[in-house]
ROSE-4610 file (N, C-alpha, C; in Angstrom, 1 decimal, always signed):
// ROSE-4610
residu = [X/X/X/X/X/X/X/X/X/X/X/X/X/X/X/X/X/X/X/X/X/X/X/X/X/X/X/X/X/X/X/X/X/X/X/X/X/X/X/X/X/X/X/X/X/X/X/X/X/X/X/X/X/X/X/X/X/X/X/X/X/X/X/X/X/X/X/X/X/X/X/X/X/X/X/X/X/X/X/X/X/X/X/X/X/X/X/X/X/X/X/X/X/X/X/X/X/X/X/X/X/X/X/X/X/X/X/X/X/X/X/X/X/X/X/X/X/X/X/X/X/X/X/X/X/X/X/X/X/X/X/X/X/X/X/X/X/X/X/X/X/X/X/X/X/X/X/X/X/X/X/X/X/X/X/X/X/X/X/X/X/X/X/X/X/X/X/X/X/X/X/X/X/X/X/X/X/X/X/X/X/X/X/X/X/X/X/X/X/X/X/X/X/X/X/X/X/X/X/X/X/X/X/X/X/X/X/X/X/X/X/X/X/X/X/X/X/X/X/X/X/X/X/X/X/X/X/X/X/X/X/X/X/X/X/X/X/X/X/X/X/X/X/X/X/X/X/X/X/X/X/X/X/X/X/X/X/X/X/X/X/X/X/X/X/X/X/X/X/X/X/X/X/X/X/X/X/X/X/X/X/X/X/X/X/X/X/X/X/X/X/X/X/X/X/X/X/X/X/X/X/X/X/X/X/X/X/X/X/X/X/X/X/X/X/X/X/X/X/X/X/X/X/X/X/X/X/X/X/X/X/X/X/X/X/X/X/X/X/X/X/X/X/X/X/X/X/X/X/X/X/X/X/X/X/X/X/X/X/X/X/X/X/X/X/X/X/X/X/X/X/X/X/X/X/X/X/X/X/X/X/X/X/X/X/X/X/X/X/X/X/X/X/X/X/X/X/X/X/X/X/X/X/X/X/X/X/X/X/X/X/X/X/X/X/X/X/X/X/X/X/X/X/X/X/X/X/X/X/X/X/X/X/X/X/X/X/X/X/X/X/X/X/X/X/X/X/X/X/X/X/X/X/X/X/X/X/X/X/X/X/X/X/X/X/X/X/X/X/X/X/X/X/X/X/X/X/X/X/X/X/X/X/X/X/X/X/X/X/X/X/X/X/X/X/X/X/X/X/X/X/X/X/X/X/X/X/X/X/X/X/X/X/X/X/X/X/X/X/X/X/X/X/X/X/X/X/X/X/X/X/X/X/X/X/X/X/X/X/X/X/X/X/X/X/X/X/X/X/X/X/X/X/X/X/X/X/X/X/X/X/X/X/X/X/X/X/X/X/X/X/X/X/X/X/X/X/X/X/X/X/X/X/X/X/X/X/X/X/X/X/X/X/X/X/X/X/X/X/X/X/X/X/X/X/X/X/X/X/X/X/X/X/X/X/X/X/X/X/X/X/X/X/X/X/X/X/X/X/X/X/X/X/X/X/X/X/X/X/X/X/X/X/X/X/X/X/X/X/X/X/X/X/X/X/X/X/X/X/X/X/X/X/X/X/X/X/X/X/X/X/X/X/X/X/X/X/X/X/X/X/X/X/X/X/X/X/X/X/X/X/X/X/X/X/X/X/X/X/X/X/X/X/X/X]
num = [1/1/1/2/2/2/3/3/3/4/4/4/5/5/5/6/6/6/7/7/7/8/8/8/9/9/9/10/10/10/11/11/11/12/12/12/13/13/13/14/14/14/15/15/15/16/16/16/17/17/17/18/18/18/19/19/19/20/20/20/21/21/21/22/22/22/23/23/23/24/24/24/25/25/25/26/26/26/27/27/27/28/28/28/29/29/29/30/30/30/31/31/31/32/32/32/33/33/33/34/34/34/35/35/35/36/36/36/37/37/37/38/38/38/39/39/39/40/40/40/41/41/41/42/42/42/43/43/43/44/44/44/45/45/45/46/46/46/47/47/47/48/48/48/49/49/49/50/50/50/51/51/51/52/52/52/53/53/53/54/54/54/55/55/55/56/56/56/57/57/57/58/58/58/59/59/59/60/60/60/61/61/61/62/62/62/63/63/63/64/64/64/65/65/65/66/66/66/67/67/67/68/68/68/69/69/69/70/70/70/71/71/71/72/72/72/73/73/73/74/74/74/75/75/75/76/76/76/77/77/77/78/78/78/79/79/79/80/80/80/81/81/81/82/82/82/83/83/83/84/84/84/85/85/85/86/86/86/87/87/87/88/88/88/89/89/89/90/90/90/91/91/91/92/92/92/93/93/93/94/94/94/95/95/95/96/96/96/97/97/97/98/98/98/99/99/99/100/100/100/101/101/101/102/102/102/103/103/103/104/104/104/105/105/105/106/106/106/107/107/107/108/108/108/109/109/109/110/110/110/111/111/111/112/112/112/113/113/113/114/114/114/115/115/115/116/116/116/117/117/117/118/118/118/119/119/119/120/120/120/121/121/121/122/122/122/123/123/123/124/124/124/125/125/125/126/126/126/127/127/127/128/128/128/129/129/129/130/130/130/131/131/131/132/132/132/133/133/133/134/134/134/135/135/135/136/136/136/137/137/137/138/138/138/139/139/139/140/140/140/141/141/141/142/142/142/143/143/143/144/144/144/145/145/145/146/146/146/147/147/147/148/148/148/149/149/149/150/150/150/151/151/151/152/152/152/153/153/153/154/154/154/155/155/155/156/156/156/157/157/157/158/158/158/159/159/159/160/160/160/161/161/161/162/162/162/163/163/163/164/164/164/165/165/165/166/166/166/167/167/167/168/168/168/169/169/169/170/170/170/171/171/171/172/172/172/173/173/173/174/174/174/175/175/175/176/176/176/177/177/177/178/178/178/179/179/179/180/180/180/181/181/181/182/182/182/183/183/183/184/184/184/185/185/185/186/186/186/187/187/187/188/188/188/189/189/189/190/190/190/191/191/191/192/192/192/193/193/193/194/194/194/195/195/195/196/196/196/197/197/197/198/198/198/199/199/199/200/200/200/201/201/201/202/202/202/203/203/203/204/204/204/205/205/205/206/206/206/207/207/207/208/208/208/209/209/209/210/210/210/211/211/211/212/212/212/213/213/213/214/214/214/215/215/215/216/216/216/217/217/217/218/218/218/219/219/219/220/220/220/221/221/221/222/222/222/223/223/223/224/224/224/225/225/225/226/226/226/227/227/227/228/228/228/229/229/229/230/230/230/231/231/231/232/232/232/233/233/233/234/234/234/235/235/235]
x = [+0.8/+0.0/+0.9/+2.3/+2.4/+3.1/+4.0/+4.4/+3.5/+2.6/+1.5/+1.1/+1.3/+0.9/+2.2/+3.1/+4.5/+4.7/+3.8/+3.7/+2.9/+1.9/+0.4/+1.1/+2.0/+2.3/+3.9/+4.6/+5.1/+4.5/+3.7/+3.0/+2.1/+1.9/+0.9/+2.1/+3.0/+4.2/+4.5/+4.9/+4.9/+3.8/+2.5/+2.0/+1.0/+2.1/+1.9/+3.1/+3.9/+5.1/+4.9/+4.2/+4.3/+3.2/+2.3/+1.2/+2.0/+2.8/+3.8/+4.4/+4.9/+5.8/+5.1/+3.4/+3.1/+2.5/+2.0/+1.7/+2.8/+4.2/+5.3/+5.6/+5.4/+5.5/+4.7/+3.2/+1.7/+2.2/+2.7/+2.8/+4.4/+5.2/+6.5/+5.9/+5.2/+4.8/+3.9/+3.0/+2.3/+2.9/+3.9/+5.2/+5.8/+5.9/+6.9/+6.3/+5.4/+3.9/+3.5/+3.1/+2.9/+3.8/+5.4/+6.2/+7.2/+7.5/+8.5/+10.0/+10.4/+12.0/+12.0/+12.9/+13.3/+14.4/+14.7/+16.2/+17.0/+16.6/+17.4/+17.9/+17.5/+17.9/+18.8/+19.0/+20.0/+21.6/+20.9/+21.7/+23.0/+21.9/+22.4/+23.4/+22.7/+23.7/+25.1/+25.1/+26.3/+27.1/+27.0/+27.2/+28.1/+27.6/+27.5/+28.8/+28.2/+29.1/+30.5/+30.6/+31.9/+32.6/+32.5/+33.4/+34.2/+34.6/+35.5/+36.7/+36.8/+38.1/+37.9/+39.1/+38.7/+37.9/+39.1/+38.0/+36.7/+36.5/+34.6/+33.5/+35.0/+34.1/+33.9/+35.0/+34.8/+33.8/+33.6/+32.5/+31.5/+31.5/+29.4/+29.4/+30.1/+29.9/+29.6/+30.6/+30.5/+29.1/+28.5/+27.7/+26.2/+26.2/+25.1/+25.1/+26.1/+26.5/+25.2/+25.7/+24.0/+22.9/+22.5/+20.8/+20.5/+21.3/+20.9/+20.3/+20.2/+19.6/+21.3/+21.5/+20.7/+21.2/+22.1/+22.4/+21.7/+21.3/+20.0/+19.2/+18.9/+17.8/+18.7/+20.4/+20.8/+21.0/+20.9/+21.6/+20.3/+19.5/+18.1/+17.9/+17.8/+17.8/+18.4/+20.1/+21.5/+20.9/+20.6/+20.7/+19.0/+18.3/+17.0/+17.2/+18.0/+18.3/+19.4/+20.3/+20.9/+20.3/+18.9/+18.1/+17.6/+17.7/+16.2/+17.5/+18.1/+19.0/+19.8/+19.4/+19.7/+18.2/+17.0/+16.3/+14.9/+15.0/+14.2/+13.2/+12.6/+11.9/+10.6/+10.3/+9.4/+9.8/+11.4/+12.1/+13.0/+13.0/+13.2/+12.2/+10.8/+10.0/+9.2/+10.0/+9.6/+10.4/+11.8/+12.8/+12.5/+11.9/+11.5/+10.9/+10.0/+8.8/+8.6/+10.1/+10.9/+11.3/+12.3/+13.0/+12.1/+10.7/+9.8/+9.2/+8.5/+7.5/+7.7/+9.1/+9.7/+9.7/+10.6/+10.4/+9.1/+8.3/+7.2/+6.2/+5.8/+5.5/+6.6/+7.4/+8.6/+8.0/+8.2/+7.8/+6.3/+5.4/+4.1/+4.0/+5.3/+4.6/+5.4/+6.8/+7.4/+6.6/+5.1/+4.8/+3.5/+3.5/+2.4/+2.5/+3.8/+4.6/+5.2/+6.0/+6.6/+7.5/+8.6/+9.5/+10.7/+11.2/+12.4/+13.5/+14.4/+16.0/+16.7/+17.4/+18.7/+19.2/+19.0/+19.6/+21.4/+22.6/+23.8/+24.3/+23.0/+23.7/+23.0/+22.5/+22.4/+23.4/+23.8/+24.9/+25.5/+26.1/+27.1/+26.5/+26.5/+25.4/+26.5/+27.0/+27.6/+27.0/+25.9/+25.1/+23.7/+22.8/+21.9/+21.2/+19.8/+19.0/+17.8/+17.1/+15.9/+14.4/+14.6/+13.5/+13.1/+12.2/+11.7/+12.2/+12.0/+13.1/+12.3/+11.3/+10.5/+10.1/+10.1/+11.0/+12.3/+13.5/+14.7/+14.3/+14.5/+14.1/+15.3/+16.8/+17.7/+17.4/+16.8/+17.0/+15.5/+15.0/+13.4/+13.9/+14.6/+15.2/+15.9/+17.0/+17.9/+17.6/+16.4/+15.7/+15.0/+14.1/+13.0/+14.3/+14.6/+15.6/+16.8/+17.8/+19.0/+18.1/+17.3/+16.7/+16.0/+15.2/+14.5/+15.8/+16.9/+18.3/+18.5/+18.9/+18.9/+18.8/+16.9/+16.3/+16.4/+16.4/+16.7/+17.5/+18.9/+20.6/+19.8/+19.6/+19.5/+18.7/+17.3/+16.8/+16.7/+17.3/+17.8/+18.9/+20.0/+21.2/+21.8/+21.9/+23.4/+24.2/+24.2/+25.3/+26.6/+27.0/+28.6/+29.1/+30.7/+31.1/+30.2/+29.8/+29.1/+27.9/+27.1/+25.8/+26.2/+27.0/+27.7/+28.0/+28.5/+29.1/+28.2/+26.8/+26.1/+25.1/+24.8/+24.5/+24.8/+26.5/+27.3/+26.8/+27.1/+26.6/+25.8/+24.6/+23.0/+22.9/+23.0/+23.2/+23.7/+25.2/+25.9/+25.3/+25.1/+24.3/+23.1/+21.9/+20.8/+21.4/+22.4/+22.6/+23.6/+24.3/+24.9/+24.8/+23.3/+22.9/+22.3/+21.7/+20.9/+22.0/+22.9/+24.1/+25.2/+25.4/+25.2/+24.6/+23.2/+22.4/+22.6/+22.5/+22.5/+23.9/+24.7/+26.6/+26.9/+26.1/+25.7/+25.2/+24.6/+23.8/+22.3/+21.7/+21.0/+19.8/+19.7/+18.2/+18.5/+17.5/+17.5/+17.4/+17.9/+17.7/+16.3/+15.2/+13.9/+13.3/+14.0/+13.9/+13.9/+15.6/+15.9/+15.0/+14.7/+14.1/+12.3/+11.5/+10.6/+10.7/+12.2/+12.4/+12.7/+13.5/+13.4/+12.1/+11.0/+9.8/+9.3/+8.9/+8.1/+8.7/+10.3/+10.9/+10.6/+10.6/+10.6/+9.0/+8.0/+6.6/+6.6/+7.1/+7.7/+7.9/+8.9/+10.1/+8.9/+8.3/+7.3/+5.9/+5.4/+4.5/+5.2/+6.7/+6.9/+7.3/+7.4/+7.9/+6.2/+5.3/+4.4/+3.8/+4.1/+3.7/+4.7/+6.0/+6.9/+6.0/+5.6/+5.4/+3.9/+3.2/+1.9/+2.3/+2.6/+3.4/+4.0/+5.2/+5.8/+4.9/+3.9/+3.0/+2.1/+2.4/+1.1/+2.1/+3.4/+3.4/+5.2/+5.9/+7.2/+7.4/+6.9/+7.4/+8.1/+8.7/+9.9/+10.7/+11.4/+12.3/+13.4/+15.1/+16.1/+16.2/+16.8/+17.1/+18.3/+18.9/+20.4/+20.7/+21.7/+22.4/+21.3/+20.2/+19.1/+17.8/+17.9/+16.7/+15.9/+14.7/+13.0/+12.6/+12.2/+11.6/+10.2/+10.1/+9.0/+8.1/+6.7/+6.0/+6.8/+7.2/+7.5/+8.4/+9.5/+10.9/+10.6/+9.2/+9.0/+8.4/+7.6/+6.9/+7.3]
y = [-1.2/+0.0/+1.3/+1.0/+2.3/+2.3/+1.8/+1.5/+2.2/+2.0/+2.3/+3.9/+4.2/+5.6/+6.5/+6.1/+6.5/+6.5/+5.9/+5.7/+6.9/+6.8/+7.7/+9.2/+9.2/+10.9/+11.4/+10.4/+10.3/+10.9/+9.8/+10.3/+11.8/+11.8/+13.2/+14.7/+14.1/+15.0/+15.5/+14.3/+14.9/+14.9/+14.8/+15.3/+16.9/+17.3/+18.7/+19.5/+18.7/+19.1/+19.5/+18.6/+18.6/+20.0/+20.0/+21.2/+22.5/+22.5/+23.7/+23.7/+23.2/+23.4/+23.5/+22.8/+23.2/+25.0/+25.2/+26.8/+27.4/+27.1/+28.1/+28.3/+27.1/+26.8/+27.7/+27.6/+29.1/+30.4/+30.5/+32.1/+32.5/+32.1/+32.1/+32.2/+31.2/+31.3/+32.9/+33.3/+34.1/+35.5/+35.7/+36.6/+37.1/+35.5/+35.7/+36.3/+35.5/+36.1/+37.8/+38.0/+39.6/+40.6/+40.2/+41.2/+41.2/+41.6/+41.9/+41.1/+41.6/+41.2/+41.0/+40.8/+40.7/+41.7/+42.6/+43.1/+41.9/+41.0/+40.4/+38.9/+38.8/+38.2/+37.9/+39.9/+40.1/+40.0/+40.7/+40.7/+39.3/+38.3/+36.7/+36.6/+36.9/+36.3/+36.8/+38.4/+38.9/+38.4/+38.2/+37.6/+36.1/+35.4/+33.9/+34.3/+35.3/+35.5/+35.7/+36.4/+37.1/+35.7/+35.0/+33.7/+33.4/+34.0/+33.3/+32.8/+31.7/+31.0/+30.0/+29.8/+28.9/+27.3/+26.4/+25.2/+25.5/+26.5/+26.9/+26.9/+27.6/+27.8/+27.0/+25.5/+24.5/+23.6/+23.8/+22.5/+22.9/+24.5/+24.6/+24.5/+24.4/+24.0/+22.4/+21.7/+20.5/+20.2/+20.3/+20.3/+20.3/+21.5/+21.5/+20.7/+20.1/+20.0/+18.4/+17.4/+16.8/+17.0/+18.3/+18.5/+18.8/+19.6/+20.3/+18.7/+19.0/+18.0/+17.9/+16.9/+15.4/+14.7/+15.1/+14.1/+13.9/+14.5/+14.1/+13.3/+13.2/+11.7/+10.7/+10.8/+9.3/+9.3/+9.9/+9.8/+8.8/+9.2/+9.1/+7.3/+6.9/+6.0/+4.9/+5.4/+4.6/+3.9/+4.9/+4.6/+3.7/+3.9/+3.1/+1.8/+1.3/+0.1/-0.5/+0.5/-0.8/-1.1/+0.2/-0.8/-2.3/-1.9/-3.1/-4.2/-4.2/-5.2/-5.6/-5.1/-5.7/-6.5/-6.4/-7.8/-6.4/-5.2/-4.5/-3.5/-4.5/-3.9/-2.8/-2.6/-2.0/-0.7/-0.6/+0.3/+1.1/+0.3/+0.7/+1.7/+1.5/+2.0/+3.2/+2.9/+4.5/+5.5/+4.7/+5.9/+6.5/+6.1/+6.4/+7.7/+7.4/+8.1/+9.3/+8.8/+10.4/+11.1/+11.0/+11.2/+12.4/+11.5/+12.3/+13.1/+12.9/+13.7/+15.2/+15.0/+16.4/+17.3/+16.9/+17.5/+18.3/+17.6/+17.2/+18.4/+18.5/+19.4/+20.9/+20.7/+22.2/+22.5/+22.3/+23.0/+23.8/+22.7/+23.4/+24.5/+24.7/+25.7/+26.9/+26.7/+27.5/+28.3/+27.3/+27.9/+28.8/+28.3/+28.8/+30.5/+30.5/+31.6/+32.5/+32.1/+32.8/+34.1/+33.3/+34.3/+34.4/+35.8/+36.1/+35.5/+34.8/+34.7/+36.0/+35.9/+37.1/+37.8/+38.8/+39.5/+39.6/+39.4/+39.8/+41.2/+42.0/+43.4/+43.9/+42.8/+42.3/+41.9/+40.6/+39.4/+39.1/+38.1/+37.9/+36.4/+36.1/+34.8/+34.1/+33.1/+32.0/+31.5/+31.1/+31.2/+31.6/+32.3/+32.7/+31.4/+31.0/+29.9/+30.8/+30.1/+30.3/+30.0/+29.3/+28.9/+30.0/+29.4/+30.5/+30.0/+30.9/+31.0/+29.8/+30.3/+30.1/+28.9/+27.3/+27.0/+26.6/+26.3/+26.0/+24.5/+24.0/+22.6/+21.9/+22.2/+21.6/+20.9/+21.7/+21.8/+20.9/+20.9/+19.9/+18.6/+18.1/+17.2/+16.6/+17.4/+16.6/+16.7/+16.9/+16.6/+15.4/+15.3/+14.1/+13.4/+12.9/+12.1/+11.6/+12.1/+11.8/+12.0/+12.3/+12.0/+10.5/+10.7/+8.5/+8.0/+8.2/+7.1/+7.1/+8.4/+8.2/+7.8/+7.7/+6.8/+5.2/+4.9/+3.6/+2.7/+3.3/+3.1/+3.0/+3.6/+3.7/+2.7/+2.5/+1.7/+0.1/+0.0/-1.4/-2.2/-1.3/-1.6/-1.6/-2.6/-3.0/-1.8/-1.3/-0.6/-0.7/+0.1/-0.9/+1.1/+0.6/+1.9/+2.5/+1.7/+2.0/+2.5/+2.3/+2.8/+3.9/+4.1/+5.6/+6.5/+6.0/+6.7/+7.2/+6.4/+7.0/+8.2/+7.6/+8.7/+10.4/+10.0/+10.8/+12.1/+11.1/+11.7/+12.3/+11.6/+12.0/+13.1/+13.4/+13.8/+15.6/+15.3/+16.3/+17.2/+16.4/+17.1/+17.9/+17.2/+18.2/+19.5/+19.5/+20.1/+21.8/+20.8/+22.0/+22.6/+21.9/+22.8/+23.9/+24.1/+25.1/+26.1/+26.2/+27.4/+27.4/+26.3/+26.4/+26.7/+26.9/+27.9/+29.0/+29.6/+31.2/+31.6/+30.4/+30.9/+31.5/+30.6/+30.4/+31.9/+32.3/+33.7/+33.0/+31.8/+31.2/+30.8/+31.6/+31.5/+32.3/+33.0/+34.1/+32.6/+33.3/+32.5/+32.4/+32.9/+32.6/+31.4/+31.2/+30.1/+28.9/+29.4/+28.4/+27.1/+28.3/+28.2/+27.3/+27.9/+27.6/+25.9/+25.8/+24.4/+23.6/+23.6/+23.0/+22.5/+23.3/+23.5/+22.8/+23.2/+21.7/+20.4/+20.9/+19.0/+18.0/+18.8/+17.9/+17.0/+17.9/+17.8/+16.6/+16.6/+15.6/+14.4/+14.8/+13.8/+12.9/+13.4/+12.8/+12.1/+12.6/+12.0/+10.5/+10.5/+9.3/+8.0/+8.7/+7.9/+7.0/+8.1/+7.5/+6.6/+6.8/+6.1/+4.7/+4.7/+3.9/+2.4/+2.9/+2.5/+1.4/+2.4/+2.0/+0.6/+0.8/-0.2/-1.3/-1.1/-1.8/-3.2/-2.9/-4.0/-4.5/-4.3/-5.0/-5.4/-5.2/-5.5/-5.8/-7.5/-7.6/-7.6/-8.3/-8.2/-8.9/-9.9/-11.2/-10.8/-9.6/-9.1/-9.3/-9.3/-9.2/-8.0/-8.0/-7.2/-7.4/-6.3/-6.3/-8.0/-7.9/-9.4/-10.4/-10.6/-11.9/-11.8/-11.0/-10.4/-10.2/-10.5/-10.4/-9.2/-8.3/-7.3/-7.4/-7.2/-7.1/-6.5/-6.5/-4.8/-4.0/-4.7/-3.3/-2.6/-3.7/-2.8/-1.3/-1.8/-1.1/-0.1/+0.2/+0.7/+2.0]
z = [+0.0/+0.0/+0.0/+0.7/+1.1/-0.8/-1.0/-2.6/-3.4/-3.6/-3.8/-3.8/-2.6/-2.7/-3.1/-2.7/-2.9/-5.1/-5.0/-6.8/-7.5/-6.7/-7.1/-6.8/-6.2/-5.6/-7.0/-7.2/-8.0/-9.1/-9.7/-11.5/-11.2/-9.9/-9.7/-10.0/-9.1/-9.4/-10.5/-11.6/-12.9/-13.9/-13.7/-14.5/-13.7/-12.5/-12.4/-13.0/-13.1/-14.3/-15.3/-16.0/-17.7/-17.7/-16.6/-16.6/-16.5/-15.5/-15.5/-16.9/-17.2/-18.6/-19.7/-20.1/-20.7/-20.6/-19.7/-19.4/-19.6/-19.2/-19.8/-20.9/-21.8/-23.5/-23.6/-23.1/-24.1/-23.8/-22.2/-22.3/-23.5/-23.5/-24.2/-25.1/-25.8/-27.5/-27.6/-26.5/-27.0/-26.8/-26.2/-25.7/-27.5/-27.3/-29.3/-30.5/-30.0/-31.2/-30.9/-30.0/-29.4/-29.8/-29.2/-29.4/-30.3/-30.8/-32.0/-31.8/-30.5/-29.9/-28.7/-27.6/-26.9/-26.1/-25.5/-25.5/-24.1/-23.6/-23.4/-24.0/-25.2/-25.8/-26.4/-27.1/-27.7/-26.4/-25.4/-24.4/-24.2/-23.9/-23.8/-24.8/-26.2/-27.5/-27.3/-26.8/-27.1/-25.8/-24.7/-23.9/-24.1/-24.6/-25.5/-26.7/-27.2/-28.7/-28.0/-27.0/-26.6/-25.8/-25.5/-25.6/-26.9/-27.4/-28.8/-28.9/-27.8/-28.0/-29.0/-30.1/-31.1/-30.7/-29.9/-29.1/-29.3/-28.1/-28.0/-29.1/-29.8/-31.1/-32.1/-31.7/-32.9/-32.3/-30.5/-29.9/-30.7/-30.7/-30.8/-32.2/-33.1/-34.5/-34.3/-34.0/-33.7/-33.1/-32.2/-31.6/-32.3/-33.4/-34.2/-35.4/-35.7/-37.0/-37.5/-36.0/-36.3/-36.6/-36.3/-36.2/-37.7/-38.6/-39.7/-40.9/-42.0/-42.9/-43.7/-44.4/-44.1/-43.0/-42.1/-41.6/-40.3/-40.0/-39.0/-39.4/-40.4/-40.8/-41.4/-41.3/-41.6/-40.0/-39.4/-37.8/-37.4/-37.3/-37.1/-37.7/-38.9/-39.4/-39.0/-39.0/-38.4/-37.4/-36.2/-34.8/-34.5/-35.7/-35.5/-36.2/-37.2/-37.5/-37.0/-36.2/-35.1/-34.0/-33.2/-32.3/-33.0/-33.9/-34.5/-34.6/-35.0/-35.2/-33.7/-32.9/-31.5/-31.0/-32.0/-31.8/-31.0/-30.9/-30.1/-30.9/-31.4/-32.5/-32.0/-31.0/-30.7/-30.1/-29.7/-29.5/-30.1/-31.5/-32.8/-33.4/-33.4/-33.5/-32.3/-31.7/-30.6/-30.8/-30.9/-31.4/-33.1/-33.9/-34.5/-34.5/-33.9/-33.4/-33.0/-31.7/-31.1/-32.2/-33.0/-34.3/-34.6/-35.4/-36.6/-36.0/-34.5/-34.1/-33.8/-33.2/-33.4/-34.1/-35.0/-36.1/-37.1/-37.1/-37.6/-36.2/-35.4/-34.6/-34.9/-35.0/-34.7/-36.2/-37.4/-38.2/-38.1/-37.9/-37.5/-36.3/-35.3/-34.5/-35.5/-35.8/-36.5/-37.6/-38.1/-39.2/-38.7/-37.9/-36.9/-36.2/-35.9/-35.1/-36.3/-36.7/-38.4/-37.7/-36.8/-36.4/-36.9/-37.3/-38.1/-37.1/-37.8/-37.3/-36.9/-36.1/-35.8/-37.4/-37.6/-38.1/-38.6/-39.3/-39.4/-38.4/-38.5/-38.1/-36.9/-35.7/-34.7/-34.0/-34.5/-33.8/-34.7/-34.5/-35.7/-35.8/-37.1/-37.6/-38.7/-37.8/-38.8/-40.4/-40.5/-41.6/-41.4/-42.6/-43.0/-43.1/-42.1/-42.6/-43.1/-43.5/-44.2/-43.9/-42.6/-42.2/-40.8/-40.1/-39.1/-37.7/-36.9/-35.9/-34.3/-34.1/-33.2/-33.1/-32.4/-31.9/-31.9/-31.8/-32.1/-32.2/-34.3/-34.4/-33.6/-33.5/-33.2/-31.8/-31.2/-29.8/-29.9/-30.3/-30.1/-30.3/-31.5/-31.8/-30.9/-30.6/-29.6/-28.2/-27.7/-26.6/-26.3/-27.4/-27.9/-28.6/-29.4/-29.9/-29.1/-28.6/-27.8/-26.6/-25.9/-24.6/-24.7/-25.8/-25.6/-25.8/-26.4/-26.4/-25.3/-24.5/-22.9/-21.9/-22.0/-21.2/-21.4/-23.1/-23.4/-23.0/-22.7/-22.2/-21.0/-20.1/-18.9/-18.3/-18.8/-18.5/-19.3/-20.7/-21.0/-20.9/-20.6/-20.2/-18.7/-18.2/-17.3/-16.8/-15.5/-15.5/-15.8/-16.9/-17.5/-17.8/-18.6/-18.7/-20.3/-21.1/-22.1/-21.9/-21.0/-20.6/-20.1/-19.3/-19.0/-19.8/-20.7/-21.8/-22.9/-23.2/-23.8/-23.4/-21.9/-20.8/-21.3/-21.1/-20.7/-22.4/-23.6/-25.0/-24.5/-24.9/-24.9/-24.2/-23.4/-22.1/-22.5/-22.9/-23.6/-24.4/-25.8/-26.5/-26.0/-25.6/-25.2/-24.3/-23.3/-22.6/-23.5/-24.2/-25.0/-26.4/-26.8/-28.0/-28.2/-27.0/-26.5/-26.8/-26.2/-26.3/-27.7/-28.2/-30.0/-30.8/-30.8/-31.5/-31.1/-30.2/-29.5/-30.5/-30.0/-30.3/-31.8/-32.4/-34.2/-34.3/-33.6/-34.2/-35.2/-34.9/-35.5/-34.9/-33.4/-32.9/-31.2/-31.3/-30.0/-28.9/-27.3/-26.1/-26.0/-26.0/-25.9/-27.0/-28.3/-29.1/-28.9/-27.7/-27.2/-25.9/-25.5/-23.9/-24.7/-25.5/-26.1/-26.4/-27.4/-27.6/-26.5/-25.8/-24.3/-23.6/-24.0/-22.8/-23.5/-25.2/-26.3/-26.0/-26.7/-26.7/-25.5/-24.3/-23.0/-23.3/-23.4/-23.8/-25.3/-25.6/-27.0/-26.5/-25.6/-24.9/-24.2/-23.2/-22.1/-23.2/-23.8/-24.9/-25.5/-26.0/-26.6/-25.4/-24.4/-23.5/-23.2/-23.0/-22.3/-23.8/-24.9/-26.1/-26.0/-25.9/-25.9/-24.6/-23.2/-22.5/-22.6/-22.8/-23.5/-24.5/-25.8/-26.1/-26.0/-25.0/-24.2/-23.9/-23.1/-22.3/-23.1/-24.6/-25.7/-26.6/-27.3/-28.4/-28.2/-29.0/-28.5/-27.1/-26.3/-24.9/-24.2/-25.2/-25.4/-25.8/-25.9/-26.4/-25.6/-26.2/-25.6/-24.8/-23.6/-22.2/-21.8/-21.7/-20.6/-20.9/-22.1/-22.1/-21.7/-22.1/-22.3/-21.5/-20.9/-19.7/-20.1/-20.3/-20.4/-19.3/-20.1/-19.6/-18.8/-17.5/-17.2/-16.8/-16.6/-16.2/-15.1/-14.2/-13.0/-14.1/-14.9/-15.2/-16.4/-16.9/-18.1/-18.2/-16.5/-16.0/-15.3]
């Protein structure tokens, strides 16, 4: 019983979460939509910009260099046919899932919102994109995407130094893209902050899709070196 309630107070917890972050996502979006700019936005960037030690400047290139097309959908692809080919076909197909939905939402609010990129004679802007500013797709992507790998490692794998180490990636990335776009000159900090608040909302949708699943379809599946997954573990 007490398990039990110690559970119920848990899921209550976060789905007063996801309610807080969805309300910060609407006011933010409607902030974007309303006002023109930000002046601390610009503030942040130049802030951000003014770090220019070469290293720094080659991580946050590095850093982004995933998200753009095409290699985000071989990344995307790669990494969903070597699940599948470790026998986890239904986690093959969630990561999937993660992948597209992202994406696939970020354009629609983007088209939805129709916010100009930074300016050249603002900040200083590595490259001119062409698409709209409002959410940061990079940052949706590698939240929802490298976040379900995250949780995947974490919870299908063994504590070993490899589970660590993808951790450690996954992990990385979401944490430092955010500040590679700003760095780029290729999306205000509020773009940033917007994607963060969706992706997580992305993130929490495929999980609870992944889970749902889980308990209906492939449930024979290989685990941690031969381990049959079971409701508590998937739970």
């Amino acid at each position: 019983m007490r398990e039990k309630g110690l559970r119920r107070q848990r899921v209550a917890l976060f789905q007063a979460g996801l309610v807080l972050v969805a309300g910060a996502f609407a006011l933010l979006t409607f902030l974007v939509k309303t006002r023109p700019s930000f002046a601390l936005d610009l503030q942040i960037t130049k802030v951000i910009q003014s770090l220019d030690a070469p290293l720094f400047s080659w991580l946050m290139s590095l850093v982004s260099w995933p998200g753009f097309s095409p290699q985000a959908m071989i990344i995307t692809g790669l990494v969903v046919l070597l699940i599948y080919g470790f026998g986890l076909r239904w986690e093959a197909l969630a990561t999937l899932s993660a992948g597209l939905s992202s994406a696939a939402l970020n354009v629609l609010v983007k088209n939805l919102i129709q916010r100009p990129r930074p300016l050249p004679d603002m900040v200083n802007v590595l490259a001119t994109l062409n698409s709209y500013s409002f959410p940061s797709g990079h940052v949706m992507f590698y939240v929802s995407f490298y976040g379900f790998i995250g949780l995947l490692a974490y919870s299908l794998l063994k504590p070993s130094f490899q589970r660590s180490l993808l951790l450690i990636f996954s992990g990385g990335l979401v944490a430092l893209i955010g500040i590679s776009r700003i760095y780029l000159g290729q999306h205000w900090a509020s773009d940033v902050l917007g994607a963060y608040l969706l992706g997580c909302l992305t993130l929490a949708a495929n999980i609870q899709f992944y889970r749902w699943g889980k308990t209906r379809f492939f449930v024979q599946q290989p685990l941690a070196a031969g381990k049959t997954a079971s409701k508590e573990e998937i739970a």
